[in-house]
VODREN-909117 format. One record per residue (C-alpha): residue in three letters; x, y, z. Coordinates in steps of 0.1 Angstrom, whole numbers, padded with zeros to 4 digits, always signed. Last residue first. Layout:
// VODREN-909117
ALAXYZ;...
// end
This chain:
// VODREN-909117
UNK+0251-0012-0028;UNK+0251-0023-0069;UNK+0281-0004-0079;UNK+0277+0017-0107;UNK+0289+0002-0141;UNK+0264+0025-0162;UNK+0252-0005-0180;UNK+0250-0029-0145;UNK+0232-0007-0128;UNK+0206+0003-0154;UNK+0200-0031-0161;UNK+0195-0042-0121;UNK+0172-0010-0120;UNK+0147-0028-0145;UNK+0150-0057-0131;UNK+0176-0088-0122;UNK+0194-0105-0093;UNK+0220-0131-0081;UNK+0240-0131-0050;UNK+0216-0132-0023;UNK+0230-0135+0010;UNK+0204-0123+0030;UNK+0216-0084+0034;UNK+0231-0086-0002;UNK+0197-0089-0017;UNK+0180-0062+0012;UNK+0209-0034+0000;UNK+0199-0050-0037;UNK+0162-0043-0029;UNK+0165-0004-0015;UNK+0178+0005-0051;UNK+0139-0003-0056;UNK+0132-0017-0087;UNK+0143-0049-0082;UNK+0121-0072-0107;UNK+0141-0103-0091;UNK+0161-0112-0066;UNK+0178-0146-0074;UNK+0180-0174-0048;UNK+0208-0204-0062;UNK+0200-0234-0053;UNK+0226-0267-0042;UNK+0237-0243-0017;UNK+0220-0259+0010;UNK+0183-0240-0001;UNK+0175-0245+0034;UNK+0196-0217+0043;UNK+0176-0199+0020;UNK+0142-0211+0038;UNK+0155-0204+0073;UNK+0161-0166+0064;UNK+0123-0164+0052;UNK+0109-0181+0080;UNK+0129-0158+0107;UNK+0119-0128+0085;UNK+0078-0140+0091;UNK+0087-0142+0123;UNK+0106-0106+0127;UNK+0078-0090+0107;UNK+0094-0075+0081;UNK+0102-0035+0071;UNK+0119-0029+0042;UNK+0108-0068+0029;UNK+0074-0050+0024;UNK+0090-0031-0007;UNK+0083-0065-0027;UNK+0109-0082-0048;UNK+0099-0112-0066;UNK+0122-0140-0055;UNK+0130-0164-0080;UNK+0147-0196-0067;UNK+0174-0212-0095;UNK+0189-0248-0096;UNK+0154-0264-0082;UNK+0163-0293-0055;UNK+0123-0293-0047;UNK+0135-0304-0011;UNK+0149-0269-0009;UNK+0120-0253-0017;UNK+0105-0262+0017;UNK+0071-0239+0011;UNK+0048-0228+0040;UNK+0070-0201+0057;UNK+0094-0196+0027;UNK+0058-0188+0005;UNK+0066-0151+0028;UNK+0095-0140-0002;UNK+0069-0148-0030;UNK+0082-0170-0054;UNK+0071-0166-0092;UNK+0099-0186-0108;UNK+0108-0220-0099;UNK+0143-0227-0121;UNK+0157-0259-0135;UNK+0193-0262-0148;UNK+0203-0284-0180;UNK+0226-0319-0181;UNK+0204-0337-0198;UNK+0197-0363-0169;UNK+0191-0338-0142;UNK+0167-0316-0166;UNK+0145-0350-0171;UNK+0148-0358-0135;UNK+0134-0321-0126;UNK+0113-0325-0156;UNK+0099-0358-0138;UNK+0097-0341-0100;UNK+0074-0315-0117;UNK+0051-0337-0134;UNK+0044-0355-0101;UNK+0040-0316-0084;UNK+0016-0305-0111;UNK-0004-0277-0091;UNK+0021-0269-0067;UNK+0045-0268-0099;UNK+0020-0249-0118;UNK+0019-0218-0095;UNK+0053-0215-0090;UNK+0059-0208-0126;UNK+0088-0230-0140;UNK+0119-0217-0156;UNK+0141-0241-0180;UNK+0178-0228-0181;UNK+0194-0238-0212;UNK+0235-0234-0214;UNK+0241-0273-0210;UNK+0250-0281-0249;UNK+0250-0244-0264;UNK+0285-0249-0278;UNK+0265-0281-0300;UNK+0244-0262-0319;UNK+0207-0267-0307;UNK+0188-0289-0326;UNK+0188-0311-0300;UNK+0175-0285-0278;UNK+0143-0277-0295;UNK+0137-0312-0304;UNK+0134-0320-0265;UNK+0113-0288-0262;UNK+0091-0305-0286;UNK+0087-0338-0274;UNK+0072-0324-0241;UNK+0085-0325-0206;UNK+0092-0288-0206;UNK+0058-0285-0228;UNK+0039-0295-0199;UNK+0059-0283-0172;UNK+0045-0247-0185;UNK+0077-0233-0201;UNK+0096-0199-0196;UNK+0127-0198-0215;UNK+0165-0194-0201;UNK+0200-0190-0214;UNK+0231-0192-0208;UNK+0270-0174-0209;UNK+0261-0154-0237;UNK+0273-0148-0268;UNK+0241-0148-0290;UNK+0240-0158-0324;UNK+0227-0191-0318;UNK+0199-0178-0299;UNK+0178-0162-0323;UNK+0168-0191-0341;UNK+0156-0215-0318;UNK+0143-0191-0297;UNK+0115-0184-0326;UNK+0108-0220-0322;UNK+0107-0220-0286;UNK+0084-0192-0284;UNK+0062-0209-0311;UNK+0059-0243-0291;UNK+0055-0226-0257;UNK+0025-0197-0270;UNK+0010-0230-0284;UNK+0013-0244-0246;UNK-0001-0211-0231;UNK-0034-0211-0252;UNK-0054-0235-0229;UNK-0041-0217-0199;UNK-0056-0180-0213;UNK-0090-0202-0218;UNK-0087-0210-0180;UNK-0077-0173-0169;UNK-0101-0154-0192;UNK-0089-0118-0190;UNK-0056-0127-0195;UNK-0058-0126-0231;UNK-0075-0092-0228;UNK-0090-0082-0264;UNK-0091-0050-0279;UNK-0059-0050-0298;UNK-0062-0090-0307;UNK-0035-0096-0332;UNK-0007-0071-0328;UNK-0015-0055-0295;UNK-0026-0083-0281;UNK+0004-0100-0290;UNK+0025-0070-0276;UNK+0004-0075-0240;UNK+0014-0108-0242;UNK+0052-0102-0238;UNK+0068-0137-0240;UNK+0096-0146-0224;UNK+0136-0150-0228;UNK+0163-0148-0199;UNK+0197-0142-0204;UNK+0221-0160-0178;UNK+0244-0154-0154;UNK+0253-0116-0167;UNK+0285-0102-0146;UNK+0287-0081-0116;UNK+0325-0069-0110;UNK+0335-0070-0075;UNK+0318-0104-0074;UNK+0289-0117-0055;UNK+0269-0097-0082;UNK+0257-0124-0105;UNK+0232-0104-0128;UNK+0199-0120-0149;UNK+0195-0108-0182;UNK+0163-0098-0192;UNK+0152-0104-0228;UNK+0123-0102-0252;UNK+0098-0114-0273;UNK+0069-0106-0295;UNK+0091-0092-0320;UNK+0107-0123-0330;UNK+0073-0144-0329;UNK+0071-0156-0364;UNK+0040-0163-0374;UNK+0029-0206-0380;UNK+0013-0224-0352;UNK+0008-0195-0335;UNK-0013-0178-0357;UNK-0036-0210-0356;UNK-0036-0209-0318;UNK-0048-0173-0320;UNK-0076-0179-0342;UNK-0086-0206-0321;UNK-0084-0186-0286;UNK-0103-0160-0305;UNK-0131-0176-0307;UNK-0129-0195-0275;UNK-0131-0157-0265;UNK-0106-0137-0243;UNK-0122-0110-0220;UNK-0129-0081-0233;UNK-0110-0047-0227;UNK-0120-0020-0207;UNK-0095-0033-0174;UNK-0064-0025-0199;UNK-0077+0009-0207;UNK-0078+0015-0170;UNK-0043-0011-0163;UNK-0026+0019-0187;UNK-0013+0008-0215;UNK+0022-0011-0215;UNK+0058+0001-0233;UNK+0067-0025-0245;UNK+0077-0010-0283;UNK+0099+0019-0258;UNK+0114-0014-0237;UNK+0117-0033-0270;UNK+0142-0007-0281;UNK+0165-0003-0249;UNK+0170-0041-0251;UNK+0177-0039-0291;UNK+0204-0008-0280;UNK+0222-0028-0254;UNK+0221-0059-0280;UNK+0234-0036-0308;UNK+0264-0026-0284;UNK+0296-0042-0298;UNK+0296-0048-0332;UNK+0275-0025-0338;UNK+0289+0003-0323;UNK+0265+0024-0301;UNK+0258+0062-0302;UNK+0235+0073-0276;UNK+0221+0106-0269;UNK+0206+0133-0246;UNK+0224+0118-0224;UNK+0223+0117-0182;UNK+0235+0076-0185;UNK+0213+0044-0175;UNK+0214+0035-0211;UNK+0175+0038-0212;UNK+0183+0076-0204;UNK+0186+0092-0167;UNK+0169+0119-0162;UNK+0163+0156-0157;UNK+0187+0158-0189;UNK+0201+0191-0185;UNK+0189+0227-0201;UNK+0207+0244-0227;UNK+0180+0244-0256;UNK+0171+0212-0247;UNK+0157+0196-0284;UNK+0174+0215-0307;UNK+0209+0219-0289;UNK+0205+0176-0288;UNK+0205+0180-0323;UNK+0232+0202-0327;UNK+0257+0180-0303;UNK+0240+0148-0325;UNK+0253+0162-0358;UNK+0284+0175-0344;UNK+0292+0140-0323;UNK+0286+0125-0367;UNK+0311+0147-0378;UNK+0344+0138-0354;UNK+0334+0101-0356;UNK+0337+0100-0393;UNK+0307+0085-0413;UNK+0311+0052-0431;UNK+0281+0037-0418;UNK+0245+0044-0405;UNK+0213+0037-0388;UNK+0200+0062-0366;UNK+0171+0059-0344;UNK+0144+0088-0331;UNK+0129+0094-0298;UNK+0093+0105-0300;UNK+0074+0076-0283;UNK+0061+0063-0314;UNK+0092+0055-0324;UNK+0113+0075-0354;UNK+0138+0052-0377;UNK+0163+0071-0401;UNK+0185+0053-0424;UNK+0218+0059-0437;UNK+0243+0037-0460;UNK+0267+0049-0485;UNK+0274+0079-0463;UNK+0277+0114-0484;UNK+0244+0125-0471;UNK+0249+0119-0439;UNK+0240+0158-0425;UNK+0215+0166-0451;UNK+0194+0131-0437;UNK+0207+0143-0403;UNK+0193+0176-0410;UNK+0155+0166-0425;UNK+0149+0141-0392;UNK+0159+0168-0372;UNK+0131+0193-0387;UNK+0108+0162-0384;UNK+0115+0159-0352;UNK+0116+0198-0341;UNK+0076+0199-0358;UNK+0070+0174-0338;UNK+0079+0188-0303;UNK+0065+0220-0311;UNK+0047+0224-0275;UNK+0082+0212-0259;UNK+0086+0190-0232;UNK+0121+0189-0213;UNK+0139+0158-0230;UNK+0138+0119-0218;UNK+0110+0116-0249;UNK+0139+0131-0273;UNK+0162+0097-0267;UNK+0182+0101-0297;UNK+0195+0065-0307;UNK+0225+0064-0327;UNK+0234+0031-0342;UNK+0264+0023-0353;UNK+0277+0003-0385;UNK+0319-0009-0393;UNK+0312-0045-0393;UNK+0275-0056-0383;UNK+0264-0078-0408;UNK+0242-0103-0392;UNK+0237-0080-0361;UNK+0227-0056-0388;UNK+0194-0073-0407;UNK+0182-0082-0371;UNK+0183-0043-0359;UNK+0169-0034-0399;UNK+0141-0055-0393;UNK+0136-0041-0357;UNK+0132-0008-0375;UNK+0111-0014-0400;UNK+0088-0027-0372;UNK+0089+0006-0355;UNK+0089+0024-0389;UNK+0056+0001-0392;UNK+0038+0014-0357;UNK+0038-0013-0331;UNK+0002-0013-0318;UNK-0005+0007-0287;
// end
């Protein structure tokens, strides 16, 4: 699904707030996470007409539906005590009495969320790019042509010039070897399914693997240009993009991070795929020199927790080792466990294994099981939000 223009009006009006974000919250009414209702639109558009009534008097109030049903609130200047009764009669709207049967994008059982700018506009941007995300099914996927050398061309001049804000988004990755987990580092990639989806809507960019390689370097250069901008007014600890080694050893990524500020000397984590560092292993060993001498950490993404048996990642000396998780590490073959247990030991502590796309509760039990202090995914967020105890 394309982004629809209130959705893009909206994520103007997100970037258009963290600049000026004294005395504004958001309220974000997740009506999709409510019991299905035959009328569902008509009761949108009836609480669309109320909270325009309802803020009336406020010098600055916009209204923001997604495609998905749930609505956004953009306001100021509205006392706490009025805006709760505005959401407690819209939420009696939309449920009627009955519970949440699920947890929101907050990781809470609300029917809504009010967020202070100044505080919580990353929380609700993340939740926000989860509902614009939101894939098609693999079906409608699988119906799709190919990519083109046609449309690699048009694509690669887009590239060179659009502006890829709302094209990418963030995962933080978690350090939970504390009582209290905290974000490691924020990672930034590419959604290609919300290119397609705004430039080539029946086309599958993946669909031609070589031609899909050929655009990846241009999909580099305007990722780190858009990164280039956004960054600077985040507050986190770090922060990492996914390069092919190409562009890692490029010219341009070493522009990119000169013209960093200077507070974000060090805080760049480059991530690798796998896949291209078998495939490039003499390029590999010079952006692992090149990340040595500028002071920045290195991550292999992409690992499969069985590669331990043929792989000695160790010797590679990466900072960071992504694990994807897989529900087979429930149950393991005792050799193929053996491998894997060898392999982080081998990692000497100079590397870091992080457990990633958990979205099994199961995986952190596994992730603390083997030592593995770091993880991220979808459940990792919800965790960490809630502040529930990753066991």
């Amino acid at each position: 699904m394309r982004v629809t223009e209130q959705e893009r009006a909206f994520l103007h009006e997100l970037h258009s707030i963290k600049k000026d974000p004294l005395g504004k919250r958001v309220i974000h009414f997740c009506i999709s996470n409510s019991p299905a209702k035959t009328d569902v639109s008509r009761r949108v558009e009836s609480a669309k007409h109320f909270i325009n009534k309802s803020f009336s008097r406020s010098p600055y109030c916009k209204v923001f539906p997604a495609h998905n049903g749930d609505l956004f609130v953009a306001y100021s200047h509205v006392t706490v005590s009025e805006v709760v009764g505005v959401c407690a009669k819209v939420e009696k709207l939309f449920l009627e009495g009955e519970p949440m049967a699920a947890r929101n994008p907050y990781g809470e059982y609300g029917f809504y969320k009010i967020a202070d700018a100044t505080k919580e506009l990353d929380v609700v941007f993340h939740a926000f790019k989860a509902i614009i995300a939101d894939g098609a099914p693999q079906e409608a996927q699988a119906l799709k042509k190919p990519m083109s050398a046609e449309n690699l061309n048009f694509l690669s001049e887009k590239l060179r010039s659009i502006d890829l804000r709302h094209c990418i988004f963030n995962q933080p990755v978690y350090f939970v070897g504390d009582k209290v987990p905290s974000i490691e580092f924020l990672e930034f990639f590419v959604s290609v399914k919300q290119i397609e989806d705004n430039f080539l809507p029946d086309i599958s960019l993946t669909g031609s693997p070589w031609l899909f390689q050929a655009l990846k370097e241009d999909l580099d250069r305007a990722t780190l240009r858009t990164m280039a901008r956004e960054i600077p007014e985040y507050r986190h600890k770090a922060f990492s993009v996914n390069l092919t080694l190409a562009t890692a050893s490029s010219r341009d990524f070493i522009q990119f991070y000169e013209a960093l500020p200077g507070r974000l000397s060090g805080r760049i984590v480059i991530e690798v795929h796998k896949t291209d560092v078998l495939q490039h292993m003499n390029l590999y060993r010079q952006v692992r020199q090149q990340t040595q001498n500028m002071g920045l950490k290195l991550c292999i993404d992409g690992v499969d927790w069985r590669d331990f048996q043929m792989l000695n990642l160790g010797r590679m000396t990466p900072d960071f080792v992504k694990i994807n998780w897989c529900d087979s590490l429930l149950s393991p073959a005792e050799e193929d466990l053996s491998h894997l247990v060898s392999g982080l030991k081998g990692l000497n502590g100079h590397s870091q294994a992080v457990m990633t796309r958990c979205d099994n509760p199961k995986a952190f039990v596994v992730a603390k099981g083997l030592g593995i202090k770091y993880v991220q995914g979808r459940l990792a967020d919800q965790f960490f939000k809630s502040g529930m105890q990753l066991q």
